[in-house]
DRENDO-1510 file (C-alpha; in Angstrom, 1 decimal, always signed):
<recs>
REC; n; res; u; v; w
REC; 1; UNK; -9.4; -8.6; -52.5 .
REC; 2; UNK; -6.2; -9.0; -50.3 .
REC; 3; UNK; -8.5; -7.5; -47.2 .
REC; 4; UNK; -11.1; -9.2; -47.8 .
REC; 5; UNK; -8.5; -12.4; -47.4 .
REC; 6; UNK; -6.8; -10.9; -44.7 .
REC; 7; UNK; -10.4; -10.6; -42.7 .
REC; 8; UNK; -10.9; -14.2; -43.2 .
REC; 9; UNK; -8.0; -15.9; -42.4 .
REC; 10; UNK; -7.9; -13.1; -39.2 .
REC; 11; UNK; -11.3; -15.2; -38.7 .
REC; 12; UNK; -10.9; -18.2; -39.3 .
REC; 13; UNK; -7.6; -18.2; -37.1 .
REC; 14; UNK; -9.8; -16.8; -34.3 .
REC; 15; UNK; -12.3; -19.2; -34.6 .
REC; 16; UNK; -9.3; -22.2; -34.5 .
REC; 17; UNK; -8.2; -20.4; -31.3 .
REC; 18; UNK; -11.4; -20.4; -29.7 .
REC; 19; UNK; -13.1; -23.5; -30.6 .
REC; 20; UNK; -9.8; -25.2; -28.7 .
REC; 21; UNK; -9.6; -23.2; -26.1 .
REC; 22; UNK; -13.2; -24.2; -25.3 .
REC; 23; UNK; -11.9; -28.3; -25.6 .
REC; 24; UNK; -8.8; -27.7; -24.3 .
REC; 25; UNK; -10.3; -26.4; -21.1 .
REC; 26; UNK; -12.0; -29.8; -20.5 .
REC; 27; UNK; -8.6; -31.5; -21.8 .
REC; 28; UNK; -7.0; -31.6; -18.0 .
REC; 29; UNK; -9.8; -32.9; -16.0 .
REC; 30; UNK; -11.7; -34.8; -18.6 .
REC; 31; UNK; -10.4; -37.7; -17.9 .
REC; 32; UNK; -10.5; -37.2; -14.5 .
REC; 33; UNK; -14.1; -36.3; -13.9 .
REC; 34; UNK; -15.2; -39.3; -16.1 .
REC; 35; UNK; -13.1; -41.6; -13.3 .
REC; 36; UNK; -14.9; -39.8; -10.3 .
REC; 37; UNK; -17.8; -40.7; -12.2 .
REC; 38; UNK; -17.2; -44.4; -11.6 .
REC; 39; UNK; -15.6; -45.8; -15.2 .
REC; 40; UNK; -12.6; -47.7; -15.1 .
REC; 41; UNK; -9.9; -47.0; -17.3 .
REC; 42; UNK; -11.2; -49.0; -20.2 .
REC; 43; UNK; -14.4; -47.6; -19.4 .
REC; 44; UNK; -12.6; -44.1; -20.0 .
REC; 45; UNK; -11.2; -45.4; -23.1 .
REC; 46; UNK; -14.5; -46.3; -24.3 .
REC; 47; UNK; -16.2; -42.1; -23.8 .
REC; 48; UNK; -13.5; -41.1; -26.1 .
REC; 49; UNK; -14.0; -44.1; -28.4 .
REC; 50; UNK; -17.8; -43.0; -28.6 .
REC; 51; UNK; -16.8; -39.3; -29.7 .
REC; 52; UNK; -13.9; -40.4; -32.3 .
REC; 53; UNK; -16.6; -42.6; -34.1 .
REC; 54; UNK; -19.7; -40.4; -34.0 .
REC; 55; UNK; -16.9; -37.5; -35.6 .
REC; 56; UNK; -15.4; -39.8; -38.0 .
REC; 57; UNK; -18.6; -41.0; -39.3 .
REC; 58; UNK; -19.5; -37.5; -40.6 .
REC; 59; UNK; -16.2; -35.8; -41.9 .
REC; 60; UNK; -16.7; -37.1; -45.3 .
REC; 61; UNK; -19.9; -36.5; -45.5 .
REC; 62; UNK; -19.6; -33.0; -44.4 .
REC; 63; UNK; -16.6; -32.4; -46.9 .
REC; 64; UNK; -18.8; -33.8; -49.6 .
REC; 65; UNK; -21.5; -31.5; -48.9 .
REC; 66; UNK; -19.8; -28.6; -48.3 .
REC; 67; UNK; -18.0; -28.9; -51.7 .
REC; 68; UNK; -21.7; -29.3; -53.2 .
REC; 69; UNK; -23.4; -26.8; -50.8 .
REC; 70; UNK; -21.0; -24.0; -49.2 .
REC; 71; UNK; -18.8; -24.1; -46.0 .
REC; 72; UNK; -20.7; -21.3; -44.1 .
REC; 73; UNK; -24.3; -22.7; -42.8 .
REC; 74; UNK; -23.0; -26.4; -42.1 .
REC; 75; UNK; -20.2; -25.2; -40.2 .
REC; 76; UNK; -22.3; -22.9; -38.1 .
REC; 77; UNK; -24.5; -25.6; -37.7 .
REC; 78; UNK; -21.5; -28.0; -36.1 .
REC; 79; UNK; -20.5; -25.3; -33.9 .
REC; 80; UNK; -24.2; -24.7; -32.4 .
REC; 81; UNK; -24.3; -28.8; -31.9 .
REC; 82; UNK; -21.2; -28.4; -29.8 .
REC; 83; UNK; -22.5; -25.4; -27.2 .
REC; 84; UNK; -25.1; -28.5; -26.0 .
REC; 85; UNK; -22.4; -31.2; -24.5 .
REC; 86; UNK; -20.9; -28.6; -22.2 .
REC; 87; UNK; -24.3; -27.4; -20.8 .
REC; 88; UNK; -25.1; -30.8; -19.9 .
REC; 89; UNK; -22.0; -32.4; -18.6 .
REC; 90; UNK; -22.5; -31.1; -14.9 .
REC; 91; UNK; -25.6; -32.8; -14.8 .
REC; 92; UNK; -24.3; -36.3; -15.5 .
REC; 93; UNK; -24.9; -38.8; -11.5 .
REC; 94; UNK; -22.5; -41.6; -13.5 .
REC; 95; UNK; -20.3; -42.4; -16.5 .
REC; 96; UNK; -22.8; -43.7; -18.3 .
REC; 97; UNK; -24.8; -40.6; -18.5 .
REC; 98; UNK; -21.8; -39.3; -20.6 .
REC; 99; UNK; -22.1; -41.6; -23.7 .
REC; 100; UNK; -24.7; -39.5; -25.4 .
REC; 101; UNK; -23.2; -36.3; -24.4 .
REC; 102; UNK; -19.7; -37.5; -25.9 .
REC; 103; UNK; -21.9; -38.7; -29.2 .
REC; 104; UNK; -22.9; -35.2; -29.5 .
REC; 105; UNK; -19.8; -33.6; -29.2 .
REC; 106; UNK; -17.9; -35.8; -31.9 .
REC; 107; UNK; -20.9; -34.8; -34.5 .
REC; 108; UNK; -20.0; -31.3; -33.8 .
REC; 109; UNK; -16.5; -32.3; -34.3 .
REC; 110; UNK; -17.4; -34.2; -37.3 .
REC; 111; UNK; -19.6; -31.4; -39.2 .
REC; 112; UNK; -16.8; -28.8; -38.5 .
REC; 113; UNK; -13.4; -30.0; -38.5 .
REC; 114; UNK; -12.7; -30.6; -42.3 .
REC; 115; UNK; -14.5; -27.0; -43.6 .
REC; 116; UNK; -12.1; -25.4; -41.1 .
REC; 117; UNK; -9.5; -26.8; -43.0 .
REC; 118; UNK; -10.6; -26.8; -46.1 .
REC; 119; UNK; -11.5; -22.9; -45.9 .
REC; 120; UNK; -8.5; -22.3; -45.0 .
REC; 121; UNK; -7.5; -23.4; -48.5 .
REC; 122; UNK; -10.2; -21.5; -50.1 .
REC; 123; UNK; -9.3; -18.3; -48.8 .
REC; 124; UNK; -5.2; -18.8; -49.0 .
REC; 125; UNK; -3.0; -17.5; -52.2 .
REC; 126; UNK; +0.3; -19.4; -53.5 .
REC; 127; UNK; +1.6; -19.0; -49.9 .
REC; 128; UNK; -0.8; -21.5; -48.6 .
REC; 129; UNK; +1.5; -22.9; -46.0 .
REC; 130; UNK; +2.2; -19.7; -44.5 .
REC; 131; UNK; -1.8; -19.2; -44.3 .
REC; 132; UNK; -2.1; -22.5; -42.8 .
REC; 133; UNK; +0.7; -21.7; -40.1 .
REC; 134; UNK; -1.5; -18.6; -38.8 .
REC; 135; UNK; -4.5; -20.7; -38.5 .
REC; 136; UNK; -2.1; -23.3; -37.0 .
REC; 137; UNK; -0.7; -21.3; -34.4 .
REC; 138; UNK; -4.7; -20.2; -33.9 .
REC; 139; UNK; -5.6; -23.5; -32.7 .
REC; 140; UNK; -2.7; -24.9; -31.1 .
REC; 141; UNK; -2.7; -21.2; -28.8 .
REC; 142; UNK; -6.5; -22.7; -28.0 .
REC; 143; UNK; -4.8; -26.2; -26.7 .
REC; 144; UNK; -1.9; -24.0; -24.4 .
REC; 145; UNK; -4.4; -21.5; -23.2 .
REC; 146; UNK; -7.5; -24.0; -22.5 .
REC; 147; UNK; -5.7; -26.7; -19.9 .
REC; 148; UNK; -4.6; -24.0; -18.0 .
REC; 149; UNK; -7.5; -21.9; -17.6 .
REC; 150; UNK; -9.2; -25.3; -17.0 .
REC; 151; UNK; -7.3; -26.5; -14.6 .
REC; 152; UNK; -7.2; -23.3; -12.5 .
REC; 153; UNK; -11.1; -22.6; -12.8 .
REC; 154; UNK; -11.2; -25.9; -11.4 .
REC; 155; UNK; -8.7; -25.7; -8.5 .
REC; 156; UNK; -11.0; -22.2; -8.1 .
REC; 157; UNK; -14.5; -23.4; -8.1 .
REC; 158; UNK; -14.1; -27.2; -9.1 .
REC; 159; UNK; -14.2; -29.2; -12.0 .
REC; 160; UNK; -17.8; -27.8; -13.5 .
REC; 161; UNK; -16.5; -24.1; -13.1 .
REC; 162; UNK; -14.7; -25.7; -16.3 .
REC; 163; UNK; -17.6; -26.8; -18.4 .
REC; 164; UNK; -19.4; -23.2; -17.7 .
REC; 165; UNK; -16.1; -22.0; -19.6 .
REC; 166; UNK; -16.5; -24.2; -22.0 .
REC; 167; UNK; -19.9; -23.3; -22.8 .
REC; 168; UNK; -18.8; -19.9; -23.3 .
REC; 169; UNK; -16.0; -20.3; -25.4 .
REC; 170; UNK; -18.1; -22.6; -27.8 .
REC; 171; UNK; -20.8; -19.7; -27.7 .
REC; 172; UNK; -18.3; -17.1; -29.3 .
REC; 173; UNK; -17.1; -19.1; -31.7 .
REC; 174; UNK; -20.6; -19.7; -32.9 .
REC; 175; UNK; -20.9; -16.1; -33.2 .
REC; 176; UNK; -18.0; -15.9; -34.8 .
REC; 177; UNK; -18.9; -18.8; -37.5 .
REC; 178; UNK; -21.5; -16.4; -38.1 .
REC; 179; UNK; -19.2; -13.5; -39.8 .
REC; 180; UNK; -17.1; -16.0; -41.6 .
REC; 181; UNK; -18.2; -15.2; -45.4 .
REC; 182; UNK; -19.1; -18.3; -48.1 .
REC; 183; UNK; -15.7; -19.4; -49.4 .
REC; 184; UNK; -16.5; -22.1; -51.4 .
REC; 185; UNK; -17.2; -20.5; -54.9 .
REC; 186; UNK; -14.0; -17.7; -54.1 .
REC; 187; UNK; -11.7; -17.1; -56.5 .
REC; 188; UNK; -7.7; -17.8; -56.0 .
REC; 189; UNK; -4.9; -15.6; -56.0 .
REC; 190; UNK; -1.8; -17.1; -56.9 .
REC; 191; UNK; -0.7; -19.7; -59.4 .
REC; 192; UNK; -3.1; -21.3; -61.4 .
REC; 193; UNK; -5.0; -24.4; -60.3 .
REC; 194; UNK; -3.0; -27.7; -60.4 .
REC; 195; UNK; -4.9; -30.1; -63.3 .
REC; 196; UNK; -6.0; -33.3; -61.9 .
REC; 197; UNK; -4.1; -36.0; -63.6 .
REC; 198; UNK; -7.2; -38.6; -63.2 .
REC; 199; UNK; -9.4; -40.9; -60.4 .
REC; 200; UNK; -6.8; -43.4; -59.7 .
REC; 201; UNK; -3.9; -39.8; -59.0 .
REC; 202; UNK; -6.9; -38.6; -56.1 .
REC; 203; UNK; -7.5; -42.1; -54.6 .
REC; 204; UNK; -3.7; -42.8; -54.4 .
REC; 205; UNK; -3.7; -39.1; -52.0 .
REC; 206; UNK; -5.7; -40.4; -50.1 .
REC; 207; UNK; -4.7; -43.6; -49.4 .
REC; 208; UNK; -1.6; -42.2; -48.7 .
REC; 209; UNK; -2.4; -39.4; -46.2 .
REC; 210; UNK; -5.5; -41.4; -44.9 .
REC; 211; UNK; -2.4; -44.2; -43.7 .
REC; 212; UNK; -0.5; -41.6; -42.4 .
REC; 213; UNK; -3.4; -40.1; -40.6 .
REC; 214; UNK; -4.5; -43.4; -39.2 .
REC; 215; UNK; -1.3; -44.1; -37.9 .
REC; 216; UNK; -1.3; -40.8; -36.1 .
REC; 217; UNK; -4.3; -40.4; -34.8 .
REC; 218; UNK; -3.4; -43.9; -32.8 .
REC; 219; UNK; -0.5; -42.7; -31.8 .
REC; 220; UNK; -2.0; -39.7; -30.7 .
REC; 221; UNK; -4.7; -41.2; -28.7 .
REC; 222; UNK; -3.2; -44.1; -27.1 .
REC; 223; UNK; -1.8; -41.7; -24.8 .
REC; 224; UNK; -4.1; -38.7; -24.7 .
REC; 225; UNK; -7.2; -40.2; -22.7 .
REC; 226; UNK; -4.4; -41.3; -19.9 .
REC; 227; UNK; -1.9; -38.8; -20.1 .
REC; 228; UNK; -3.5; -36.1; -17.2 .
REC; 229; UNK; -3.8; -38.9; -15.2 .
REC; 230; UNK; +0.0; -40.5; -15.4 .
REC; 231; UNK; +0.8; -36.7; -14.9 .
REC; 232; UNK; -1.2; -36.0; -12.1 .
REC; 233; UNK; -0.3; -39.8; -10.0 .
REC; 234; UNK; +3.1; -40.0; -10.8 .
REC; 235; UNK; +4.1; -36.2; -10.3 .
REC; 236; UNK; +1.6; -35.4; -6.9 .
REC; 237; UNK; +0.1; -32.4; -8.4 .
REC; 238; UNK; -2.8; -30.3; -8.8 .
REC; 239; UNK; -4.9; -29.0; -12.1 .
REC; 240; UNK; -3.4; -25.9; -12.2 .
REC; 241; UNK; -0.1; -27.5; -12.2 .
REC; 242; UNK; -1.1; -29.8; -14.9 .
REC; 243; UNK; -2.9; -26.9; -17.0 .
REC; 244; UNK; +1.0; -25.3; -17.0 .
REC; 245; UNK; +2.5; -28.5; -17.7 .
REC; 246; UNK; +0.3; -28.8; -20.6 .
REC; 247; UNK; +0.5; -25.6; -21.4 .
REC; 248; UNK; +4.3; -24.5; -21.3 .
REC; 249; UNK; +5.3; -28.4; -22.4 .
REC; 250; UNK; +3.6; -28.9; -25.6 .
REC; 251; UNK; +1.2; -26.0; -26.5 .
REC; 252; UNK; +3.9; -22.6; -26.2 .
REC; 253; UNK; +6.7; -24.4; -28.3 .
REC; 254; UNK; +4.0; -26.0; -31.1 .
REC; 255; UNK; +2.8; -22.0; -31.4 .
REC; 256; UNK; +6.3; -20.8; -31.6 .
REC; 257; UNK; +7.5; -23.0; -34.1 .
REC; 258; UNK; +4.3; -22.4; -36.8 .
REC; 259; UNK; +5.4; -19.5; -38.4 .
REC; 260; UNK; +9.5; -20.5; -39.2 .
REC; 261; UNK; +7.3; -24.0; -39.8 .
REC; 262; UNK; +5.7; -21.7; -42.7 .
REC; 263; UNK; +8.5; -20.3; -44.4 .
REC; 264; UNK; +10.5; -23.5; -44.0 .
REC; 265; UNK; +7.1; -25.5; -46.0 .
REC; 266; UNK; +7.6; -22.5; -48.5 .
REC; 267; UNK; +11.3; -23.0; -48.5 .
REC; 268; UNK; +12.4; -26.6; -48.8 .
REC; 269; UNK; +10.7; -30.1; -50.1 .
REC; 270; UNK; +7.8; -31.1; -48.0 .
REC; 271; UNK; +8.0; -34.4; -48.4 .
REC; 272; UNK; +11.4; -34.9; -46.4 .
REC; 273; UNK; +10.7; -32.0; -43.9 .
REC; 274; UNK; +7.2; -34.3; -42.9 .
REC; 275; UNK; +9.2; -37.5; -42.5 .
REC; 276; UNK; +12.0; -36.5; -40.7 .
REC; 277; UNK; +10.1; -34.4; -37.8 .
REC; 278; UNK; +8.1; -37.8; -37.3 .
REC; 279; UNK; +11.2; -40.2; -37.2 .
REC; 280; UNK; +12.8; -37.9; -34.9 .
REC; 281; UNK; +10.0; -36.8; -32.4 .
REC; 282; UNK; +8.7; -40.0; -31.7 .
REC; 283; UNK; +11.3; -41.2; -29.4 .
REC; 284; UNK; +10.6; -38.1; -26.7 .
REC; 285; UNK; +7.1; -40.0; -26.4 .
REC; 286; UNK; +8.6; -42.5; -24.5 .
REC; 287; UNK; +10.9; -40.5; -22.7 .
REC; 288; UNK; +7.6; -38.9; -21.2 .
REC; 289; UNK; +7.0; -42.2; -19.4 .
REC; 290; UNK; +10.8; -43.0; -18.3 .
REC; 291; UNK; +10.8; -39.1; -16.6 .
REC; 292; UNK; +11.6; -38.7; -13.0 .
REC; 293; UNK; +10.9; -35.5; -12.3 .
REC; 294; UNK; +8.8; -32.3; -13.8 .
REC; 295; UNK; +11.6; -31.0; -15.4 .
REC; 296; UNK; +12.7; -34.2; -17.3 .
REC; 297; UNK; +8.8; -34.2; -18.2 .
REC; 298; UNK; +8.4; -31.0; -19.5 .
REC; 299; UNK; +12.1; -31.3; -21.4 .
REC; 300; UNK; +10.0; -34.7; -23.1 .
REC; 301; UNK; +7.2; -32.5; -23.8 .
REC; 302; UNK; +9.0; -29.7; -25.2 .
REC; 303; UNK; +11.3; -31.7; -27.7 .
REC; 304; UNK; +8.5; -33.9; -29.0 .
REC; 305; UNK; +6.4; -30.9; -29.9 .
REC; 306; UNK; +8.9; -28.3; -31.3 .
REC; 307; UNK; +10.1; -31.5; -33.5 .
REC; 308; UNK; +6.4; -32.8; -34.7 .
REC; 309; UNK; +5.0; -29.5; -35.2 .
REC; 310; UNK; +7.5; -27.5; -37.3 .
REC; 311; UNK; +6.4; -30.0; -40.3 .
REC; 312; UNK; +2.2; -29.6; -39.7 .
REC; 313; UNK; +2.4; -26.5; -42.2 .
REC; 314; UNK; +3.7; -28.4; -45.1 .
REC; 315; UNK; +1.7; -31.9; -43.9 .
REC; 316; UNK; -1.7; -29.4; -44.7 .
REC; 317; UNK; -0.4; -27.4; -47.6 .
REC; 318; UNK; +1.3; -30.6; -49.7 .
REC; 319; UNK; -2.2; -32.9; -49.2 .
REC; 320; UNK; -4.4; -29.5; -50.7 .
REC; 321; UNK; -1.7; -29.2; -53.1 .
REC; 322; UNK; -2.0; -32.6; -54.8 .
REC; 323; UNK; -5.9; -32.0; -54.6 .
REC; 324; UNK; -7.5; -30.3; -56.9 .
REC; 325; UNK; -9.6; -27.8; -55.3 .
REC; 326; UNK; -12.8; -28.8; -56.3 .
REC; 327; UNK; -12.1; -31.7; -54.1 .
REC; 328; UNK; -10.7; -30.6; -51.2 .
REC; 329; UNK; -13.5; -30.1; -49.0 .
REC; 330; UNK; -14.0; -34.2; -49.8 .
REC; 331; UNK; -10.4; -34.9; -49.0 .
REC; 332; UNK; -10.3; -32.8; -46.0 .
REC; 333; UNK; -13.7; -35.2; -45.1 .
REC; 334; UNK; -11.3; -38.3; -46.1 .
REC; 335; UNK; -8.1; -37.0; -43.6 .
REC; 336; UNK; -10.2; -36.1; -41.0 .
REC; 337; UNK; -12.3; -39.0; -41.2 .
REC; 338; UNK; -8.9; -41.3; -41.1 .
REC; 339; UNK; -7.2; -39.6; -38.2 .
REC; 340; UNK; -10.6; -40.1; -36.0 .
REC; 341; UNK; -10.4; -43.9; -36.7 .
REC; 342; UNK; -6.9; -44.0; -35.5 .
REC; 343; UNK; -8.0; -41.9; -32.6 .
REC; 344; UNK; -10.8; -44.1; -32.0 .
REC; 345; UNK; -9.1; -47.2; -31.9 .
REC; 346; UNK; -6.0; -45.5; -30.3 .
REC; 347; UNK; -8.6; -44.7; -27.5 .
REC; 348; UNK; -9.5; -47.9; -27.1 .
REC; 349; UNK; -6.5; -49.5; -26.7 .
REC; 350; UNK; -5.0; -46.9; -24.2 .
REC; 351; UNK; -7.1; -48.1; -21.0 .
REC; 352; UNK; -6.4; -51.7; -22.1 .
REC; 353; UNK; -3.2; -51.4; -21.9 .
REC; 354; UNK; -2.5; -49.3; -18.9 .
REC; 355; UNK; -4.4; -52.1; -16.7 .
REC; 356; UNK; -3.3; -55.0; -18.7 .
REC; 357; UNK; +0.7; -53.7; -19.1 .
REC; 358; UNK; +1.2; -50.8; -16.7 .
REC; 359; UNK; +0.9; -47.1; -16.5 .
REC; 360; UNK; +4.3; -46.7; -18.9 .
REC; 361; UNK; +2.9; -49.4; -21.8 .
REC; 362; UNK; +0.6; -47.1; -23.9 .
REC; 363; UNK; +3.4; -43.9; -24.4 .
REC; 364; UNK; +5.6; -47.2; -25.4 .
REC; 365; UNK; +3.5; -48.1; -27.7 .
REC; 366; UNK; +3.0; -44.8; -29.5 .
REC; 367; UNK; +6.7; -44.2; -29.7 .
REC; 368; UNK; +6.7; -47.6; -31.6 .
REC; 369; UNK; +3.4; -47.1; -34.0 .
REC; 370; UNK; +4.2; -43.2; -34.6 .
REC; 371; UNK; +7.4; -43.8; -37.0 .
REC; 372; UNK; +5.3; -46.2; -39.1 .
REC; 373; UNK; +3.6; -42.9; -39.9 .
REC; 374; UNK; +5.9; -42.0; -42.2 .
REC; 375; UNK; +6.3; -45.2; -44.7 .
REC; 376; UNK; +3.0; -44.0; -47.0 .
REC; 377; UNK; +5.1; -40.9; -48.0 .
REC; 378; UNK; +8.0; -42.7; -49.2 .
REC; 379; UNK; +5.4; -43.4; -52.2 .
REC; 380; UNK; +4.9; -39.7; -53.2 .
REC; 381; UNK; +7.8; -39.9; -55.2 .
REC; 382; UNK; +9.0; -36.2; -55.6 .
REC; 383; UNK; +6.8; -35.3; -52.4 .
REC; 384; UNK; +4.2; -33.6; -54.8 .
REC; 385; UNK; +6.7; -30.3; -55.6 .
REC; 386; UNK; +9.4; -29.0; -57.6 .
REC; 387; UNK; +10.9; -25.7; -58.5 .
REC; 388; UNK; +9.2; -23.2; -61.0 .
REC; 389; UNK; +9.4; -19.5; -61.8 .
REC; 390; UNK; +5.9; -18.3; -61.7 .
REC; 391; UNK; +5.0; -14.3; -63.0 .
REC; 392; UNK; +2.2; -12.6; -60.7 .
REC; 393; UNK; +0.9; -10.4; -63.0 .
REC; 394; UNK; +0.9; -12.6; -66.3 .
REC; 395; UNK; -0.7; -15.2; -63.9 .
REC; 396; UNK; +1.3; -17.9; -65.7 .
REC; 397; UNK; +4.7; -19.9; -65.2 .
REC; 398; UNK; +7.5; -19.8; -67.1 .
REC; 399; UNK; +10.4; -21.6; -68.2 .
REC; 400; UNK; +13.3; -19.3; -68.5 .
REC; 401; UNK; +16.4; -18.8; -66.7 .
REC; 402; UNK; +16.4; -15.2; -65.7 .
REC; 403; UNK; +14.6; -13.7; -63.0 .
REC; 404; UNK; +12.4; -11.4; -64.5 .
REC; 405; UNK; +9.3; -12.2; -66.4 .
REC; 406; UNK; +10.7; -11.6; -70.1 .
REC; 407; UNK; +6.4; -10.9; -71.5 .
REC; 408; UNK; +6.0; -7.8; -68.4 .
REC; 409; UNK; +9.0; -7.4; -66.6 .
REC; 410; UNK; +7.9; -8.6; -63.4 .
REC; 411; UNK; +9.7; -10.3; -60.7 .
REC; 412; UNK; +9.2; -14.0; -61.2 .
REC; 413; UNK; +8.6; -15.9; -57.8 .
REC; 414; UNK; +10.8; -19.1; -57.3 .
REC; 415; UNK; +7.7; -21.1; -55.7 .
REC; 416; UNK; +7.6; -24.7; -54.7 .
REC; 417; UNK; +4.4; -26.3; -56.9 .
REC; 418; UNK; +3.4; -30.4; -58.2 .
REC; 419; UNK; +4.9; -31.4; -60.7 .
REC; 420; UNK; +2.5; -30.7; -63.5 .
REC; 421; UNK; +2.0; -31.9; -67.1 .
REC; 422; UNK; +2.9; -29.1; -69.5 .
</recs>
């Protein structure tokens, strides 16, 4: 049984790795080839717009179905959807032409991104933070690897030598999907699963991480759609350049810091660990916009992403934690869903901004909206864990002081779980 989760999550994490290497190629010159192609910044703003709400429009749905139906054939499905967008972009004589092309690559987005997640959590035991930091540190070595193997391929043989990569990548991971085994109806290791307390316990979950996400995800985006071009004006340099920027700045450190971000979820309350990397982070956004030089830029980039992404462990493991698991594909739907509103609108706004307020406005604004972020958790209370002694062969917790189970004699684990009516 453990290989058989070991092969997934080594799976799964590939597929994480790939699938953003394949978007984070495009991630540096994105922006930039949708410019050449005649939109003006709003106009930019408006391409991501298009993709954020054809994604957002089918997370829940796609949770909700995969909880009903399996992860396996719906996810493959999503990742076939997405090979098209990257075989067609070269073709595109103006902006415009991109609209549909965007569309399709949200829906691919949309039909995949919660099952990811959600398998995760399928396939993870009582350590589920330190699964999700593998498939964590999967994804975010995509986003480091991508922009610079974008941006070079592009210096190389121009910006479409990028989209032929792209294509590629998305290709394996469709293979990939392929091998990934039905997870829905597996069997958990580890403690046993959390009762759900009634309706009104899931919707207040959600409401509380779909704020949080919504927050985020404008924060996020209001700087993301004109971040590789502020980089690339104010700095004087070329993709390759920006692919290391990107790459050294904000992917390396947010790999690096997923597995102590594991143990530390495992380790200490989640709650507090979430809401202090957000308070603290957020100011190095607008230090990104005050920097004078690369080094001051990357030093910006750095702190803000070591900071943010030591807590995304415990952000992934506490929300399927307070679920119970028959739902989580639904409330994956519901977070995913949320963030890709806040993106949208986030995307929106970003172009607005920069030509109504100046090039510095929309990474002011996020540093100001981000902190907000963190309000909807001051409402969880305990943060959704407390300390109990749980036996691994009995299968059960108990309640006594020593360390050793007193039924079998096995070493108890001292695990972080909800609290939970006895």
């Amino acid at each position: 049984m453990k290989s058989e989760i070991d092969r997934d999550v080594a799976i799964i994490t590939c597929i994480f790795a790939l699938s953003n290497t394949a978007s984070g190629t495009l991630s540096p010159i994105w922006p930039i080839y949708i410019v050449k192609l005649g939109a003006t910044m709003t106009e930019l703003g408006l391409i991501f717009s298009v993709a954020s709400i054809a994604a957002s429009a089918l997370q829940i749905p796609s949770g909700l179905l995969s909880d009903r139906f399996g992860r396996k054939r719906l996810h493959a499905l999503g990742v076939l959807l997405g090979v098209l967008p990257p075989m067609m972009y070269g073709y595109a004589g103006q902006w415009l032409e991109l609209l549909p092309l965007a569309m399709l690559a949200g829906i691919s987005n949309g039909l995949t991104t919660s099952i990811r997640w959600t398998v995760v959590a399928d396939i993870s035991s009582d350590e589920m933070a330190k699964a999700y930091s593998w498939t964590i540190a999967g994804m975010l070595t995509g986003v480091t690897v991508g922009p610079f193997l974008g941006g070079f391929v592009s210096d190389l043989y121009g910006i479409k030598s990028a989209f032929i990569v792209c294509l590629l990548l998305y290709s394996a991971t469709f293979l990939l999907s392929v091998l990934l085994r039905e997870t829905r109806s597996k069997p958990k290791e580890g403690p046993p699963p959390v009762p759900t307390d009634d309706q009104g316990s899931l919707l207040k979950i959600a409401l509380i991480f779909s704020a949080t996400n919504i927050i985020q995800g404008l924060g996020f985006y209001l700087t993301t759609p004109v971040s590789p071009i502020f980089i690339t004006t104010r700095f004087n340099i070329d993709y390759t350049q920006l692919g290391i920027i990107y790459a050294l700045g904000s992917g390396l450190p947010s790999i690096l810091i997923q597995f102590p971000g594991g143990r530390i979820a495992d380790k200490y309350n989640r709650k507090k660990l979430i809401i202090w990397t957000i308070l603290f982070s957020s100011p190095f956004t607008a230090t990104i916009a005050l920097s004078r030089n690369i080094i001051e830029l990357m030093l910006s980039l750095l702190l803000n992403s070591l900071i943010l992404n030591i807590a995304w462990p415990a952000y992934q493991a506490l929300m399927m934690e307070s679920t119970p698991p028959k739902r989580w594909g639904f409330i994956n739907g519901i977070s995913a869903t949320t963030m890709w509103i806040g993106m949208t609108v986030g995307s929106a706004l970003s172009g607005f901004l920069w030509e109504s307020f100046g090039a510095s406005s929309p990474f002011y604004a996020a540093a100001m909206i981000f902190p907000l972020s963190a309000l909807p958790f001051l409402s969880l209370g305990t943060g959704g864990q407390s300390r109990e002694k749980f036996c691994p062969k009995c299968y059960v917790f108990r309640t006594q002081k020593e360390n050793y189970c007193i039924v079998c004699g096995t070493k108890l684990k001292d695990i972080w779980v909800r609290p939970r009516e006895r």
